[in-house]
C-alpha positions as CSV (number, residue, x, y, z in Angstrom):
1,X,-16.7,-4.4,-5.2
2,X,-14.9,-3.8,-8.7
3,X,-11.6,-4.9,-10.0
4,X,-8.9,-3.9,-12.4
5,X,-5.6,-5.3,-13.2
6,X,-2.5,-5.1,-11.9
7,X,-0.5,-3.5,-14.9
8,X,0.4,-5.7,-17.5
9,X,0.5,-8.6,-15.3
10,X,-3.2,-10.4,-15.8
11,X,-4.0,-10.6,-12.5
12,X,-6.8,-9.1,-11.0
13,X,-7.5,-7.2,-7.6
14,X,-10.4,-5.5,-5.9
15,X,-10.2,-1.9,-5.8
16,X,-9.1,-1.4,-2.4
17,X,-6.1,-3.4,-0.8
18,X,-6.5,-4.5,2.8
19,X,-3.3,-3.3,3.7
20,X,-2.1,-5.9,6.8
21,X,0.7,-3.4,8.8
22,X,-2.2,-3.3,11.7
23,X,-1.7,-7.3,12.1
24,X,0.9,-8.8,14.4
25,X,2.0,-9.0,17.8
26,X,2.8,-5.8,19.7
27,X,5.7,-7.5,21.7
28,X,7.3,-7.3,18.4
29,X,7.9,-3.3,19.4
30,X,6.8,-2.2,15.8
31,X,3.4,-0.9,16.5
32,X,1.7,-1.3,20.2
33,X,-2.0,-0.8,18.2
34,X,-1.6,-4.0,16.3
35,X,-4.2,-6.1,16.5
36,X,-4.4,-10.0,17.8
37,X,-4.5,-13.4,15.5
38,X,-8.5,-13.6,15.9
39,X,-9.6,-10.0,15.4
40,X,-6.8,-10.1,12.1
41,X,-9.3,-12.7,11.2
42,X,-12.4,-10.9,11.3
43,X,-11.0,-8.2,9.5
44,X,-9.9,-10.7,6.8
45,X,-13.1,-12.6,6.5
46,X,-15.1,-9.0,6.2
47,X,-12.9,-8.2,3.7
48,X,-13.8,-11.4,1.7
49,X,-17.6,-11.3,2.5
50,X,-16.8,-7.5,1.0
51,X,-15.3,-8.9,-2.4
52,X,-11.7,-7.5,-1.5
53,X,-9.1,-9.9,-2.7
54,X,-6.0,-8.4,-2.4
55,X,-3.6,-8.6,0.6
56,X,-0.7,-6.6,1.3
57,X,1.7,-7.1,3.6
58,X,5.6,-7.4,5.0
59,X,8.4,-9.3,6.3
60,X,9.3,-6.4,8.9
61,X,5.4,-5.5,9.8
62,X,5.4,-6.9,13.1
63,X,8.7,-9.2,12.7
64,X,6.8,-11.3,10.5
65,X,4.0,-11.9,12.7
66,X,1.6,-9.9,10.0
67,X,2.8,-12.7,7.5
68,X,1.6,-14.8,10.1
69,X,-1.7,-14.0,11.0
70,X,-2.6,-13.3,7.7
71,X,-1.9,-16.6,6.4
72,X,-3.8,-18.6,9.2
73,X,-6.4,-16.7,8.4
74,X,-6.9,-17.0,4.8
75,X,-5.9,-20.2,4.9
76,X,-9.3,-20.9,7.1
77,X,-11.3,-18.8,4.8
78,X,-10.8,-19.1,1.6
79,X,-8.8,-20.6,-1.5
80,X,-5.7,-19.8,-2.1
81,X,-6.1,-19.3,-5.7
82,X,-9.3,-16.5,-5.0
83,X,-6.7,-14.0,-3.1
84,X,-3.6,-12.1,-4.3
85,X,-1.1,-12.1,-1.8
86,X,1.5,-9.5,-1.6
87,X,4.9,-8.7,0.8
88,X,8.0,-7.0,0.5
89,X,11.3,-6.9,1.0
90,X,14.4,-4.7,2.3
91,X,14.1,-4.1,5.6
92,X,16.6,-6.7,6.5
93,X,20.1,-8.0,6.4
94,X,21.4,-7.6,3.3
95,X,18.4,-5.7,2.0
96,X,17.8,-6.3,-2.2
97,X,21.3,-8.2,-2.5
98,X,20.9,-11.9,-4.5
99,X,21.3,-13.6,-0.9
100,X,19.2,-11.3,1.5
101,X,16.0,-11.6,-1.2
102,X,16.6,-15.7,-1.4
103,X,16.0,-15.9,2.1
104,X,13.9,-13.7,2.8
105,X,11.3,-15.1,0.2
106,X,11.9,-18.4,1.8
107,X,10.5,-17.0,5.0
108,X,7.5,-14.6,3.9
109,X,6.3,-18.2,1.9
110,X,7.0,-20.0,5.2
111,X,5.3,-17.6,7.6
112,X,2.3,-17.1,5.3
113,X,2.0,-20.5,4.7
114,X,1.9,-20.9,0.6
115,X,4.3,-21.7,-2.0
116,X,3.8,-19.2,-3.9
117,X,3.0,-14.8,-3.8
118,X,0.7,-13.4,-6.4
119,X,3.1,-10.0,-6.1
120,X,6.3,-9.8,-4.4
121,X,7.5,-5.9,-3.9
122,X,10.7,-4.1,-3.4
123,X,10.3,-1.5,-0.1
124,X,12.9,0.7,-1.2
125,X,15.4,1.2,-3.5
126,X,18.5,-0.5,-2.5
127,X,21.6,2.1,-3.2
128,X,24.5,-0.9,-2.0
129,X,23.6,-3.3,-4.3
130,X,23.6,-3.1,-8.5
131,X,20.5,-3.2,-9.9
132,X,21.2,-5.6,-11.9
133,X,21.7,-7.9,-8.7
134,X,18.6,-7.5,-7.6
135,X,16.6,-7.8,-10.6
136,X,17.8,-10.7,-11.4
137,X,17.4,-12.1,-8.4
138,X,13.7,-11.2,-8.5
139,X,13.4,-12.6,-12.5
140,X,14.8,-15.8,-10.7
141,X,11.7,-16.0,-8.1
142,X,9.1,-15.5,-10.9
143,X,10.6,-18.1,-13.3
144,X,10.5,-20.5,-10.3
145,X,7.1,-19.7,-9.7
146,X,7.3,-19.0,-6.2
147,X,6.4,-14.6,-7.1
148,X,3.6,-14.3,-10.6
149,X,4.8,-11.1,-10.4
150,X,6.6,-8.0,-9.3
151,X,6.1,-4.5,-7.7
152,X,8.4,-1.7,-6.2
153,X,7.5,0.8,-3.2
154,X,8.5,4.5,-2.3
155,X,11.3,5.5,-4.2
156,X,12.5,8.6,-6.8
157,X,10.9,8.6,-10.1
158,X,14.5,8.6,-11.5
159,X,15.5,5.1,-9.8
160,X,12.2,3.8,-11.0
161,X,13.4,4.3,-14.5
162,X,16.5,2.8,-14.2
163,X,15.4,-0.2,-12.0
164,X,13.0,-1.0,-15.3
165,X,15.6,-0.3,-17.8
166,X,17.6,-2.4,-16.6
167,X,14.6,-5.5,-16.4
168,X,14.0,-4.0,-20.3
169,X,17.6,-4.2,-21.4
170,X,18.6,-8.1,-19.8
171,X,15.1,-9.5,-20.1
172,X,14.4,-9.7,-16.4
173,X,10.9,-9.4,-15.2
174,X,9.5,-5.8,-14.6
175,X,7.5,-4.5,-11.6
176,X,3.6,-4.2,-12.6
177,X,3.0,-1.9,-9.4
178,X,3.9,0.9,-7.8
179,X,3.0,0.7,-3.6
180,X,3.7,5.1,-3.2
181,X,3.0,7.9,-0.2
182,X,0.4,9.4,-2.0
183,X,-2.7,11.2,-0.6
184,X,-4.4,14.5,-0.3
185,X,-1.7,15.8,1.8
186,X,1.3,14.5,0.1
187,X,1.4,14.7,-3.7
188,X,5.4,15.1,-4.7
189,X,5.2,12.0,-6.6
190,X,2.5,13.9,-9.1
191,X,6.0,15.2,-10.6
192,X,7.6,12.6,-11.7
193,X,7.2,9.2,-10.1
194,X,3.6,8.6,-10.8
195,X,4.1,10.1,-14.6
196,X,6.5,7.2,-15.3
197,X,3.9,4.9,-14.1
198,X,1.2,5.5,-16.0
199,X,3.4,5.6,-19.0
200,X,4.4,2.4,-18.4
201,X,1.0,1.1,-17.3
202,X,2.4,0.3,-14.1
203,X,-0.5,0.3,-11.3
204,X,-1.0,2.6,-8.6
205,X,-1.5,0.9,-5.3
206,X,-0.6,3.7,-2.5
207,X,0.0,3.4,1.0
208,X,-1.0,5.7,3.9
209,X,-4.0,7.2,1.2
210,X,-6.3,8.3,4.0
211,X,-2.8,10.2,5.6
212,X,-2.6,7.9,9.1
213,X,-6.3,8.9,9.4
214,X,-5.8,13.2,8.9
215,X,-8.4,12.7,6.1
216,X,-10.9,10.5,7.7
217,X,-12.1,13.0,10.7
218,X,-12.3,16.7,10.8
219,X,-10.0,16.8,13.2
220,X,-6.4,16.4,12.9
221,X,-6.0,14.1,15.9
222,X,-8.2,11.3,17.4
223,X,-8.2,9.7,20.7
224,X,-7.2,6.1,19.9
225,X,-4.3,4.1,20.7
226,X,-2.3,4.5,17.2
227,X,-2.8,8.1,17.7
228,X,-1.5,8.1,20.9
229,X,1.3,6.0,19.7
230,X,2.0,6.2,16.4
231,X,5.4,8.1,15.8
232,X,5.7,7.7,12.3
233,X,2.6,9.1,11.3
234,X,3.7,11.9,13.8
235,X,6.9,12.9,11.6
236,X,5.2,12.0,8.5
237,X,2.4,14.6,8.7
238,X,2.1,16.6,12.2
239,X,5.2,19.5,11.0
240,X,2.9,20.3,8.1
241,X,0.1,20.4,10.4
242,X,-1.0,24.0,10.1
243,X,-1.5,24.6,6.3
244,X,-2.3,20.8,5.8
245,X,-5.4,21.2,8.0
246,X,-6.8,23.6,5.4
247,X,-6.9,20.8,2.8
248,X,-8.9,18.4,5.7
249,X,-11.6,21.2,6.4
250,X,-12.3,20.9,2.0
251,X,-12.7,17.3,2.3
252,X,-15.2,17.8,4.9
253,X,-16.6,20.3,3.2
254,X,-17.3,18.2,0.3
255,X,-18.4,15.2,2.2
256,X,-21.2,17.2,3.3
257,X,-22.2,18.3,0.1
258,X,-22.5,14.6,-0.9
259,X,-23.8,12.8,1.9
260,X,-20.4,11.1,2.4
261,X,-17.6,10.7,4.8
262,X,-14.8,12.2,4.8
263,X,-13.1,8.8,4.0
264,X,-15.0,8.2,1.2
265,X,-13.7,11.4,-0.6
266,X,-10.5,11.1,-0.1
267,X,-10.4,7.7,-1.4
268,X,-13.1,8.7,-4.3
269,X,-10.1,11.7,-5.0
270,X,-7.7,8.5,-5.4
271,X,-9.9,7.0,-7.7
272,X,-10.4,10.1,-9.7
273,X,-6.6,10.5,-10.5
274,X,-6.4,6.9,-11.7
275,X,-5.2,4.8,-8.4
276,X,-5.9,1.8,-9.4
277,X,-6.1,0.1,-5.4
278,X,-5.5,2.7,-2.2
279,X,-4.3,0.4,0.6
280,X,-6.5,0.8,3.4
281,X,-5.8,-0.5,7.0
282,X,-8.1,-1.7,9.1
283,X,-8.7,-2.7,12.9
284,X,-12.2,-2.6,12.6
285,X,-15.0,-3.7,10.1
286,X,-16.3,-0.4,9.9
287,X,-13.5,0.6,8.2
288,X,-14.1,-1.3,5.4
289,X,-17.8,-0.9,5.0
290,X,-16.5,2.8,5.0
291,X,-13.7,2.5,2.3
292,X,-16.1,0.5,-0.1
293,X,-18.6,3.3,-0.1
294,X,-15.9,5.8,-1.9
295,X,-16.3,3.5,-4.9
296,X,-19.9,4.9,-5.5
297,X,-18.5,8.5,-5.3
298,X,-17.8,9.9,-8.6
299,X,-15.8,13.3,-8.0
300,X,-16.1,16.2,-11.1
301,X,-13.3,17.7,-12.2
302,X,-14.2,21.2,-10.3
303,X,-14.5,18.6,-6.8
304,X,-10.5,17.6,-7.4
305,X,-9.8,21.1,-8.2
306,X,-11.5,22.2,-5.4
307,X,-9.6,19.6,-3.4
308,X,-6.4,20.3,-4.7
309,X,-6.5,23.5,-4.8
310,X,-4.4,24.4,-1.5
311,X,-1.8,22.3,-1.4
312,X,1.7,23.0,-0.1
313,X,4.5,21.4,-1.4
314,X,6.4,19.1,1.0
315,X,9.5,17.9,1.9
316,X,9.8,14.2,0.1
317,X,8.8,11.4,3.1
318,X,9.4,7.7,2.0
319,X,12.0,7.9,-0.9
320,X,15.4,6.6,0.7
């Protein structure tokens, strides 16, 4: 495994995220393909025996069951202090108002079973309350000490800016990460989302990097239960379908010219444009033997070209 930081913040994650939105209990009506507490724990203890140390999840993945199950199992496998634990919050009542992210911290701690999150993440931006509201209410969790730090999900590049102004121009703690759509078949944020980042040193950590699995087969759909079920992915990606399926067929291409899977470039493309950890889900080991093998792929600057070099602009999919 290698590591980097997490923006200014100091702390330090594995290159890859073992993103936690396949956890929970189905009966929760989020997801039917999540998986059960004991399988969530043989993922988690691959991922450890793997050297990945950084956990992301959410208060609405499962209605809290992913909180859950990932905390019973870290808690039986390793240290507390070894991991970096992240969640999120807006989803729910109230969404980034003073009040709503008080109690919902009180249950993400509670339901993962620590006093504490290594990085506590905004899932939108929240257009009913001031910004100011809400960034004080998150400078109030870290100077507690129940969040080290802070990180902000899909959103425009232009609300970004402001929601860190405003941490600049009252002192309040800023967000170290940036949790984006971002992948092979969905670049908007190239324009001027992820351009703020960098120039801020705010990390990349992007969700749904592999596209809902578009990327990691050479064909567009699979016969698996998430598949089958799965209507977000559907609306995310499947209207886009027929040029988007050009851009899959170079992947493949390249894979074959280096021996690797189709997974393994895609990620090896995040690397290349300075991701610091793609999220990457998993309900199966093999999954994550996969991912780890894109960190030995080293893509030229003709191979992201040559990825890149059909893409269709899209209509924007995450930013509220």
């Amino acid at each position: 495994m290698k590591y980097a930081q997490l923006g200014n913040s100091g702390i330090e994650i594995s290159r890859l995220c073992l993103g936690c939105m396949s956890f929970g209990d189905p009966a929760s009506k989020m997801h039917a393909w999540t998986i059960n507490p004991s399988d969530t724990e043989m993922i988690v203890k691959h991922a450890l025996d793997l050297g990945i140390n950084f956990f992301d999840t959410a208060n609405v993945y499962s209605a809290g069951t992913s909180e859950e199950y990932l905390g019973r199992a870290i808690k039986r496998n390793v240290a507390r202090d070894k991991v970096v634990l992240a969640s999120k919050v807006y989803f729910n009542e109230g969404n980034l108002s003073k009040t709503a992210i008080e109690r919902e911290i009180d249950g993400t701690l509670a339901r993962l079973g620590t006093d504490y999150l290594d990085l506590y993440i905004i899932h939108r931006f929240d257009r009913n309350t001031p910004i100011e509201e809400t960034m004080e209410a998150l400078d109030g969790l870290v100077r507690s000490g129940r969040v080290r730090a802070l990180g902000a999900s899909a959103m425009y590049g232009y609300q970004f800016y402001n929601v860190q102004m405003v941490a600049r121009d009252n002192g309040f703690t800023p967000f170290v990460s940036m949790q984006n759509h971002y992948n092979l078949l969905y670049r908007k944020d190239e324009r001027e989302l992820i351009p703020i980042c960098r120039q801020q040193n705010v990390a990349l950590t992007p969700y749904s990097p592999l596209a809902s699995g578009r990327l990691a087969r050479p064909s567009w759909t699979a016969d698996t239960p998430r598949s089958h079920t799965d209507r977000t992915a559907v609306s995310k990606y499947d209207g886009t379908r027929e040029q988007d399926y050009a851009v899959v067929l170079r992947v493949r291409e390249l894979a074959d010219k280096y021996g690797a899977s189709m997974t393994q470039i895609a990620l090896a493309w995040q690397f290349a444009k300075g991701v610091a950890a793609p999220i990457i889900g998993a309900t199966k080991t093999a999954y994550l033997d996969d991912a780890l093998g894109a960190l030995d792929v080293a893509l030229s600057s003709e191979d992201v070209a040559f990825l890149e070099e059909l893409y269709v602009p899209h209509r924007v999919v995450g930013a509220l």
